[in-house]
C-alpha positions in Angstrom: 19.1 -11.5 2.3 18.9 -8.1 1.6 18.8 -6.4 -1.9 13.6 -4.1 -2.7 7.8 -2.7 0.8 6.2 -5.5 2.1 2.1 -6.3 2.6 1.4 -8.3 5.2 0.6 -11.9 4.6 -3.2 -10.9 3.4 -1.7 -8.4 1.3 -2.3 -5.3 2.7 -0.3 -2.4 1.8 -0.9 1.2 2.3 -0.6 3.6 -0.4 3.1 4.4 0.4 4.3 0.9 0.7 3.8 0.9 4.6 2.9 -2.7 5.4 -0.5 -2.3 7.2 -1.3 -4.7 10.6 -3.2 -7.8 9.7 -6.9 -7.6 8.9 -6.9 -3.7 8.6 -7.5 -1.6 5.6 -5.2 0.6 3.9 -6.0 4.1 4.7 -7.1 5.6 0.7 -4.8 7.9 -0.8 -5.5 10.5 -4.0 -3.3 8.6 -6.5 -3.3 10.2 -10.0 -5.0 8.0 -12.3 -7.6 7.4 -14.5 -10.2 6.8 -11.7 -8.7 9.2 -9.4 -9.5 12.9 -9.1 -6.5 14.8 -11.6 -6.3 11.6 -13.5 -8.2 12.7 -16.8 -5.7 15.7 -18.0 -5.8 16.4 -21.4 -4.0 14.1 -23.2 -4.2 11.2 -20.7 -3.5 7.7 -22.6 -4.9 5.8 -19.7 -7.9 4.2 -20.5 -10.2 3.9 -17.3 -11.9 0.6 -18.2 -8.7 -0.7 -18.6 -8.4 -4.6 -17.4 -5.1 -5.7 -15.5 -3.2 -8.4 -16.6 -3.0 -9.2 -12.4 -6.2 -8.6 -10.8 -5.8 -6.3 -7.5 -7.6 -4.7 -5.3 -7.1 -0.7 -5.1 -7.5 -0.9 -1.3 -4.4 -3.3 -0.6 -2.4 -2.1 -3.9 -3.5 1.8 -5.2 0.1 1.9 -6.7 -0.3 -1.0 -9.1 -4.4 -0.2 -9.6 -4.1 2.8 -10.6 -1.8 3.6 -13.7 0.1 7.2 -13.6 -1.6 9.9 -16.2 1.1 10.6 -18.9 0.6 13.0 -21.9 0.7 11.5 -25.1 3.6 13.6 -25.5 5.5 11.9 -22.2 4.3 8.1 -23.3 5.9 9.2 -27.0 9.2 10.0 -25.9 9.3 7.4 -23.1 8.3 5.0 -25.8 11.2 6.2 -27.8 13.8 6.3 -25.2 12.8 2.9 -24.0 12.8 1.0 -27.5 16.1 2.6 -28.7 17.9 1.7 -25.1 16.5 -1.8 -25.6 17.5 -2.0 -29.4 21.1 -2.0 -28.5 20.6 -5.0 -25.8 21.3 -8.8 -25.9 17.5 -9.7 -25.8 14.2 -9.2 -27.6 11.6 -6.4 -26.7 8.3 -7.6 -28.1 5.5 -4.4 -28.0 2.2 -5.5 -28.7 1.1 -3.9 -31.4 4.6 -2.6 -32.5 7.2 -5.2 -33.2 10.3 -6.3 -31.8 13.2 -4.6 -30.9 16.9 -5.5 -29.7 19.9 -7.5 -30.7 18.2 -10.9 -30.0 18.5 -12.8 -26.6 16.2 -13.5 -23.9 12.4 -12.4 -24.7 10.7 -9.6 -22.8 6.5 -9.4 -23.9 4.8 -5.9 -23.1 1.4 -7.1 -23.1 0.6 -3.2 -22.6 3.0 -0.7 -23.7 0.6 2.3 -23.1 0.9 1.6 -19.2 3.9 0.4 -19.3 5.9 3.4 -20.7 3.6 6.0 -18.3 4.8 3.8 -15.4 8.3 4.3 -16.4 8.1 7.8 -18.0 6.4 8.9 -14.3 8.5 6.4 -11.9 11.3 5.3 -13.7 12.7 1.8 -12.5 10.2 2.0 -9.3 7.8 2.0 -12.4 9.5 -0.4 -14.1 8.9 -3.1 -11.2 5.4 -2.1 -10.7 4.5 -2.8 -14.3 5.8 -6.4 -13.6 3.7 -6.8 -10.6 0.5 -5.5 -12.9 1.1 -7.7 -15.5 2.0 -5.2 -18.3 5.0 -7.4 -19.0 6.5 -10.4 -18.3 9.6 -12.8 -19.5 9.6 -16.7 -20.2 12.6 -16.6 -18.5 12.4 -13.6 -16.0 16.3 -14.0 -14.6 17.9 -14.4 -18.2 16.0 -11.0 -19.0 16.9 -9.6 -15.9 20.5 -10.4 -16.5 20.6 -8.9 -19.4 20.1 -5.6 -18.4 21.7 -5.5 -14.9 24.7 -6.3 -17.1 24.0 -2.9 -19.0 22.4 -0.8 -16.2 24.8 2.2 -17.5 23.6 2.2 -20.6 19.6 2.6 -20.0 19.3 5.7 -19.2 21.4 8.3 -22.0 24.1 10.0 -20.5 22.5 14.1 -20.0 19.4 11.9 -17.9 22.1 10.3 -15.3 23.6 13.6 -14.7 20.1 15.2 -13.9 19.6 12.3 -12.0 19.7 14.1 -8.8 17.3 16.4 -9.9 14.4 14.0 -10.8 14.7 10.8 -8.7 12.7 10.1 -5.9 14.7 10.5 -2.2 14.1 8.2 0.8 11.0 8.9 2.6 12.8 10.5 6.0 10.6 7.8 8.5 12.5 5.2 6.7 15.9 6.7 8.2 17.2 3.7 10.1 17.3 5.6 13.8 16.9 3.2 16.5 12.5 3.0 15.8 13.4 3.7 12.4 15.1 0.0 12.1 12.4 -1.8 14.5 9.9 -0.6 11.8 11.9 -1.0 8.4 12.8 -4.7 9.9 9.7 -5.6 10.9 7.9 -4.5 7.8 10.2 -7.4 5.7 10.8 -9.7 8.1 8.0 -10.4 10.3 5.5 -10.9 7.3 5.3 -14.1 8.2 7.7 -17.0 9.7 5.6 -19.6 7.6 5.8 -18.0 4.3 10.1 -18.1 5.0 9.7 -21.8 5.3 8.2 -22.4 2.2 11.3 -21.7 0.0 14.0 -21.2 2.6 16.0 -24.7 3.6 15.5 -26.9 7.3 18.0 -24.2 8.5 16.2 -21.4 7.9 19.1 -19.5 7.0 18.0 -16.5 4.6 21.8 -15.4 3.5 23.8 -16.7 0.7 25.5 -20.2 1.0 28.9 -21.4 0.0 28.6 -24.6 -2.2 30.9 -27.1 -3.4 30.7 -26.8 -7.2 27.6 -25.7 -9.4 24.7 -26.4 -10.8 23.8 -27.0 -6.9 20.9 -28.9 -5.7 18.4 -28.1 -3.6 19.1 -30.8 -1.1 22.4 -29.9 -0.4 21.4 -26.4 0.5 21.1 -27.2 4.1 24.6 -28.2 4.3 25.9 -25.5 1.9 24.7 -23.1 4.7 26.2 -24.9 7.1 29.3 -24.7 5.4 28.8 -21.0 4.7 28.3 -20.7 8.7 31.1 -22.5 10.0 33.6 -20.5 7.7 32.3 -17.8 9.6 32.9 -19.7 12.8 36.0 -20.6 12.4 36.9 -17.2 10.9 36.0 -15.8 14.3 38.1 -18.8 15.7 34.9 -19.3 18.0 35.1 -22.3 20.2 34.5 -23.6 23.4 34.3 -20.8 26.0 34.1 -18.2 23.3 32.2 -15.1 24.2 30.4 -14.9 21.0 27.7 -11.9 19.6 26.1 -12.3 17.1 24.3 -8.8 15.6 21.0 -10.2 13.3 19.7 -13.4 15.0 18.2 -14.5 11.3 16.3 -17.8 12.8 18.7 -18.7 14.5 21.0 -21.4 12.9 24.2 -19.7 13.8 23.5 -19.3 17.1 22.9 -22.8 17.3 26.2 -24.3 15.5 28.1 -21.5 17.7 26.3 -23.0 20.7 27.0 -26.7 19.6 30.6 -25.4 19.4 30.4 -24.5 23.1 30.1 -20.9 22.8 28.1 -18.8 25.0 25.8 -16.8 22.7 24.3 -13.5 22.7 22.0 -13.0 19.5 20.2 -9.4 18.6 17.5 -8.8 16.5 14.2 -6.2 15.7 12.2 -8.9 14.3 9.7 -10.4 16.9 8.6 -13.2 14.4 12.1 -13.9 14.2 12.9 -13.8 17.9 9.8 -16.2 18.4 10.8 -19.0 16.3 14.7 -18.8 17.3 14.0 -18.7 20.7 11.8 -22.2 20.4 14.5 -23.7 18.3 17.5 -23.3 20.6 15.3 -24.6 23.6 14.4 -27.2 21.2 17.6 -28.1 21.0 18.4 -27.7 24.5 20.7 -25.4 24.0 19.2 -22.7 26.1 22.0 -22.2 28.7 24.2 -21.4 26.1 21.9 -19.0 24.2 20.6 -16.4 24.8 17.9 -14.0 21.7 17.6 -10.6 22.3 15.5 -8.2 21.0 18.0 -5.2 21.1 19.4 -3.0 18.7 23.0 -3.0 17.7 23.5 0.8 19.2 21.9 -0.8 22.8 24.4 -3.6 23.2 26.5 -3.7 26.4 29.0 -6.4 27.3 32.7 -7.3 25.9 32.9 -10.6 23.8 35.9 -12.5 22.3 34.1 -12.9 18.8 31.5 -10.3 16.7 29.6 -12.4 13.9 27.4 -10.4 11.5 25.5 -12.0 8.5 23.9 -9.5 5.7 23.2 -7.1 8.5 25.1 -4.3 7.1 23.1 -3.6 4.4 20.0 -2.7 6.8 22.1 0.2 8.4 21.9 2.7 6.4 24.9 5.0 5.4 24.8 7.7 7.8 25.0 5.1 10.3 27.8 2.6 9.0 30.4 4.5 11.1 28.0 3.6 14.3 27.5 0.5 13.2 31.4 -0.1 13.1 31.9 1.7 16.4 29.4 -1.3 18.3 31.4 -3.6 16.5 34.5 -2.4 18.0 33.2 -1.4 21.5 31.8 -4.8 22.4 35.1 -6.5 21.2 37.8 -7.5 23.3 41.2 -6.6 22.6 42.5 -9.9 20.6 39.0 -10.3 19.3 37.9 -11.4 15.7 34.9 -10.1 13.7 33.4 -12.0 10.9 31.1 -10.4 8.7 29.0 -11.3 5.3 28.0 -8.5 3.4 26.5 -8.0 0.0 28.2 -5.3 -2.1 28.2 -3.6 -5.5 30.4 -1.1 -7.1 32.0 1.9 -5.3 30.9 4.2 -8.3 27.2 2.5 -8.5 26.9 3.0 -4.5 27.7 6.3 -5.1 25.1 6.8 -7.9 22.3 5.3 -5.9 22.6 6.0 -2.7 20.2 9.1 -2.4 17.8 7.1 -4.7 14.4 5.8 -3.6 14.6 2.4 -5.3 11.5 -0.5 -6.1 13.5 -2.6 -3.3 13.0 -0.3 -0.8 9.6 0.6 -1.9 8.2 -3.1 -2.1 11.2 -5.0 -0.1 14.0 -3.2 2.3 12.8 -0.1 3.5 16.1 1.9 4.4 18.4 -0.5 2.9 21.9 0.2 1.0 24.3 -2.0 -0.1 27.9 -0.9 0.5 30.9 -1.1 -1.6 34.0 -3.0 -0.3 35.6 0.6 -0.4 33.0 1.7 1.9 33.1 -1.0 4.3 37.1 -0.9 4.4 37.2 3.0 5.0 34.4 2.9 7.2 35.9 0.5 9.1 39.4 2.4 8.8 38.4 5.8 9.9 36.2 5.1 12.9 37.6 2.1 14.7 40.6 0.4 15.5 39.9 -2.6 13.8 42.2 -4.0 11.3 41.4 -6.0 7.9 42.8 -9.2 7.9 40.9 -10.7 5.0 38.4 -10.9 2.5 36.7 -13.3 0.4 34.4 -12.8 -2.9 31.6 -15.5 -3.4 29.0 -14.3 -6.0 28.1 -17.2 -7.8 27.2 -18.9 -4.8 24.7 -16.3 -4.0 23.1 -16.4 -7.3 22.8 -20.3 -7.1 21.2 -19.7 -3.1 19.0 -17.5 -4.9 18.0 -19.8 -7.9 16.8 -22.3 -5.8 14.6 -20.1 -3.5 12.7 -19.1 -6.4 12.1 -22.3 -8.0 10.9 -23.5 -4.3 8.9 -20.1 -3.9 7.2 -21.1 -7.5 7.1 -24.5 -6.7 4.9 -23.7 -3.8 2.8 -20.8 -5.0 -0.2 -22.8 -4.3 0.9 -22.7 -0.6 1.8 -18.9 -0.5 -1.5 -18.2 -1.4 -2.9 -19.8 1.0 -1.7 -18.2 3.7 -3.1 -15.1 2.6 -0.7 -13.7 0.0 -2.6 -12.4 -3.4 -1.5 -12.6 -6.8 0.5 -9.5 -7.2 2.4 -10.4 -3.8 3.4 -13.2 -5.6 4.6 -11.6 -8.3 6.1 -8.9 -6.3 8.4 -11.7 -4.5 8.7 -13.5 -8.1 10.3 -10.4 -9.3 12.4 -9.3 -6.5 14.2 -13.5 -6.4 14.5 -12.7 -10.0 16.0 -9.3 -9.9 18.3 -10.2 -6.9 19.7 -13.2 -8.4 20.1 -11.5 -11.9 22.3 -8.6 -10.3 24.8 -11.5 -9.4 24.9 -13.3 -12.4 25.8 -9.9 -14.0 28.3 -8.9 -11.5 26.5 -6.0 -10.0 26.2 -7.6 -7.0 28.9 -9.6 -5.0 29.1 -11.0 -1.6 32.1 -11.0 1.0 33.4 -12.7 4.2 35.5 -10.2 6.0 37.8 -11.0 9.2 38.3 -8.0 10.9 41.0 -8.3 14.1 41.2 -5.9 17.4 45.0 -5.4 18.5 45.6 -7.0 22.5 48.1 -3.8 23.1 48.5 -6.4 26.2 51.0 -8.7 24.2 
């Protein structure tokens, strides 16, 4: 699943979002705030005694501590950009202290509009997010409101802002460029958080990619075997069987692997994620499966070999787009001629790609680190000008993902209790809350989508 900087399961993160090692201390950072040095300009609107809906500790989170100074000037216009945006919106904007606006719909409480707009007049939607996580505002129902205005995302900001866009918003931090340490790091700093906190909403499979189901509303204990079913389209799309050479580029935990194994493949599986590697390596020997399978902890770029069948599931969107024609160049290096690749990659838009892929977003500041979700354009000219793989097919699945999603959170709410006690604070939680939410809302709306793509290599042999 990829679609937003990670703490580490006792919450530390360092002032940039890094995720910072187990029982260390986030190095301190001059943030402009109230209680920082710079952070009592004239005109501030900050009010330093100010209480947090969310209680958090400056150390672990200075971001979310420490609201930007704005000018009463800034917080006024802010204020009024924000409310007329919202005014023309299926929902309800309820200010405290000022009244609703909007078209009526799904409700949306700022408990504190005076932070609230100088987090988004300073940090636009990064500020947006990080409101959320303090507890300025917050939704009965958090995916309806969400919805709502992923299903109007062109018509928040007024049209002379999104052509300055360029100009203002914030640009991808250059360690987060996804080089070869570049991945290791931006993988590790989502997915080796913790293998236990997974568990808690994921399904027995561990599979952390959207499933295929058989009709909707789905139930939670049919995920397992929606998964399943999501996997062995992929399977058989690769026509993997017995004596396939299969690899598989991003191991997840390993579930693949194991029904491509049980299939009587011979499996190669790469990932960066240790915590990954860990577990998946325990569950194929578990399943004795181990002289089938092999999990190795290899980047894409480092492969070597020739295999009959590539898989890839949601791995695409952690490769960044300089490096999508590389990526598609290891695809079609390792494959033999006649072979099959089957991918599963979240997209959106051609025209929103475009818009926002130079933009430092709240998922890559709190979730994916590097991360861009292609267009099925992108993908299909990527794939077009730098290899000799041909498209043989393609297959849309949104709502499924939306329904995966749905039930993750209500597990991951279900078992907040849990998620706390493995070390993970209040605002972590409503971090993750936020970015189920946000993910699941984007396919509801339509601004996200999901494919299955069979790519074939010609046998110039036959």
């Amino acid at each position: 699943m990829r679609t937003a900087e990670p703490s580490t399961p006792d919450g530390h993160t360092a002032p940039d979002g890094h995720a910072v090692p187990e029982g260390r201390t986030a190095p301190d950072e001059q943030t402009v705030g109230p209680d920082r040095e710079g952070g009592r300009g004239r005109g501030a609107v900050t009010d330093p005694a100010r209480v947090h809906a969310t209680p958090a500790d400056p150390a672990l989170w200075p971001d979310i501590v420490a609201v930007p100074a704005a000018s009463r000037a800034r917080t006024a216009v802010t204020a009024a950009l924000v409310r007329r945006a919202l005014g023309r919106l299926p929902l309800r904007a309820r200010f405290a202290g000022a009244g609703d606006v909007g078209l009526g719909g799904p409700l949306i409480e700022v408990r504190d509009p005076a932070a609230f707009h100088a987090r988004v007049g300073t940090h636009g939607l990064v500020g947006f997010g990080e409101s959320y996580m303090a507890g300025e505002w917050d939704a009965p129902d958090l995916v309806a409101a969400l919805t709502v205005l992923a299903g109007h995302a062109a018509e928040l900001i007024p049209a002379p802002l999104q052509r300055l866009r360029g100009l203002w918003a914030p640009r991808h931090p250059h360690d987060e460029r996804n080089t070869p340490d570049g991945s290791r790091a931006n993988i590790s700093r989502h997915y080796d958080l913790s293998n236990d906190l997974f568990a808690l909403f994921l399904d027995d499979t561990l599979t952390y990619s959207s499933a295929v189901f058989r009709g909707f509303p789905a139930d939670r204990d049919r995920l397992a075997a929606a998964q399943h079913r999501k996997i062995d389209r992929l399977l058989d799309l690769a026509d993997v069987g017995e004596g396939t050479r299969l690899l598989e580029i991003g191991t997840g935990w390993g579930e693949l692997a194991l029904r491509a194994a049980a299939r009587g493949a011979r499996v190669t599986s790469l990932t960066l994620s240790r915590e990954q590697r860990a577990l998946a390596v325990e569950r194929v020997r578990a399943a004795g499966l181990a002289d089938r399978v092999s999990i190795e902890l290899c980047d894409y770029r480092e492969a070597r070999g020739e295999y009959d069948a590539v898989v890839s599931v949601e791995m695409i969107e952690a490769v960044g787009v300089e490096f999508w024609p590389v990526y598609f160049r290891a695809l079609d290096e390792r494959l033999a001629p006649g072979g099959r690749v089957a991918l599963q990659a979240i997209t959106m838009p051609h025209d929103r790609m475009l818009a926002s892929r130079d933009t430092f977003t709240w998922i890559h500041k709190y979730v994916f680190p590097g991360g861009q979700i292609p267009s099925t354009r992108a993908i299909e000219e990527t794939a077009r000008d730098h290899t000799g793989l041909r498209l043989a097919r393609r297959d849309a699945f949104g709502a499924h993902y939306a329904e995966t999603l749905r039930l993750w959170r209500e597990r991951f709410t279900e078992r907040a209790d849990d998620v706390s006690a493995l070390g993970f604070d209040e605002v972590f939680h409503r971090l993750w809350t936020f970015y189920l939410a946000y993910s699941e809302a984007g396919f509801r709306a339509g601004y996200l989508d999901v494919q299955q793509y069979l790519f074939t290599k010609e046998n110039p042999g036959r």
